[in-house]
C-alpha positions, 0 to 999 in steps of 0.5 A: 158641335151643336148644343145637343142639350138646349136643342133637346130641352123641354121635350116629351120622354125619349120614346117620343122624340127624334134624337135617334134622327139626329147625325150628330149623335154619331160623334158622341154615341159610344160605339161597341162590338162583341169583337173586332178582329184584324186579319193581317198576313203575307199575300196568298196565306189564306187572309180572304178565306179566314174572313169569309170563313169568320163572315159565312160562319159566324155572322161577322161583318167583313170590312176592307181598307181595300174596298174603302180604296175602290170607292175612292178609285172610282169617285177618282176615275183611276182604273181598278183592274190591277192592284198596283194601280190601286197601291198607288193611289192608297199611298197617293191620297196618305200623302195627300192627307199627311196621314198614314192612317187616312183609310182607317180612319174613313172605314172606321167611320163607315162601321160607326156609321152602319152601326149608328143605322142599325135597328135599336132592336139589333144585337151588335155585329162582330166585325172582321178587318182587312187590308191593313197596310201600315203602322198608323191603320194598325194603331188606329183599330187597335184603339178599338175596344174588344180589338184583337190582331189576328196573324195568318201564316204559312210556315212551308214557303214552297207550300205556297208558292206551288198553292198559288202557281197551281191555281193560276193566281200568278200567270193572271198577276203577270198577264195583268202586269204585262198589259200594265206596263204595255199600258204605259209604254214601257215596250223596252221591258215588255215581258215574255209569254208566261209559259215560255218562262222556266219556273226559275223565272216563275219563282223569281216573280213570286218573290217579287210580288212578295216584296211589294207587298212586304215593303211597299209598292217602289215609287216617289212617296214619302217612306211613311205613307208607303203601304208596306204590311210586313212593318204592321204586322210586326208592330202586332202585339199578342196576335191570334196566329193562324196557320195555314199549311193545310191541302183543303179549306176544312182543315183551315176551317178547323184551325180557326175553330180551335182558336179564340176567334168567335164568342158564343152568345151565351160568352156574351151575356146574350 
């Protein structure tokens, strides 16, 4: 790093000088946020409509280790039209960069960045974290001051598997599983219509789904760049849990209401 002391030296006071235009100050500005908050859960419990409830609501700024993965995706030319493209590329570039934490570290970089950028007259945003997807991107949010993991849970599994079944989610996750596996050639495990299926079988591709989310999508990398959720999530410490077992949105917004998510600005000292 530059000398930033001898670079500035003998300069007029600081409302005349240029040091808010120096990048260098990203690495030494310390960087502070009311609250910092990590939205972990199983697939289809609800991790989407806790964070725009937290962004439309309150102000948070959403960030996403997924939204990170896209970028990459789209600067690698990998297709992003189905997740599980998208799973092997994030356990493709940990391996790569031998860093199980890889994407957490480059989304911590674009907050500091944003917030590096604001306006010297902006109050600091709240931020809200999605898509965490292994122990060392857990680990490293959590040295974040004001950090606080936030678990969201259905209790009642049937519950979520008719929400999810009900709104199509799954026939779109196997039609886009379908032409996948088409894709590649693999026509000896082509699948049937999904409304020939019983729902036995319906039921049986939930679970699957469920797996690779938990453990990790099957393939040749190392276990611990494997993005496997469910060993983050139980890594949480003291989580703030959020159940999800509601027929509407208002009732999931009251829930979140009545946990310690938000600060008033008033509890902020604002």
């Amino acid at each position: 790093m530059k000398d930033l002391a001898g670079r500035y030296g003998g300069q007029f006071r600081p409302e005349f000088s240029r040091l808010y235009e120096d990048d260098d100050l990203y690495w030494i500005t310390p960087f502070f946020a009311p609250r910092v908050l990590g939205i972990m859960g199983s697939r289809f419990v609800g991790v989407s409509s806790v964070i725009d409830h937290l962004v439309n609501r309150y102000g948070y700024r959403s960030y996403t280790l997924g939204s990170e993965l896209r970028r990459i995706a789209e600067e690698r030319g990998v297709p992003i039209s189905h997740r599980r493209y998208l799973q092997d590329l994030g356990d493709e570039i940990r391996t790569e960069a031998g860093d199980a934490g890889y994407l957490a570290r480059r989304v911590l970089r674009r907050i500091r960045d944003d917030y590096l950028h604001e306006p010297p007259w902006a109050l600091p945003h709240s931020i809200v974290i999605g898509g965490i997807k292994t122990c060392e991107e857990l680990s490293v949010f959590s040295n974040l001051h004001n950090f606080k993991p936030v678990k969201v849970q259905m209790e009642d599994d049937d519950l979520r598997y008719l929400r999810v079944l009900n709104r199509g989610a799954l026939e779109e996750e196997y039609e886009a599983d379908r032409v996948r596996e088409e894709s590649v050639e693999r026509t000896s495990v082509k699948r049937g219509e999904w409304d020939e299926l019983d729902d036995s079988k319906h039921r049986e591709y939930f679970e699957e789904l469920d797996k690779i989310h938990a453990q990790g999508h099957p393939g040749n990398w190392p276990d611990r760049y494997r993005g496997a959720p469910a060993r983050a999530i139980a890594q949480l410490e003291d989580p703030i849990l959020v159940l999800n077992d509601f027929d509407s949105l208002r009732e999931l917004h009251a829930e979140i209401e009545a946990k310690p998510l938000v600060r008033t600005a008033h509890q902020l000292g604002y």
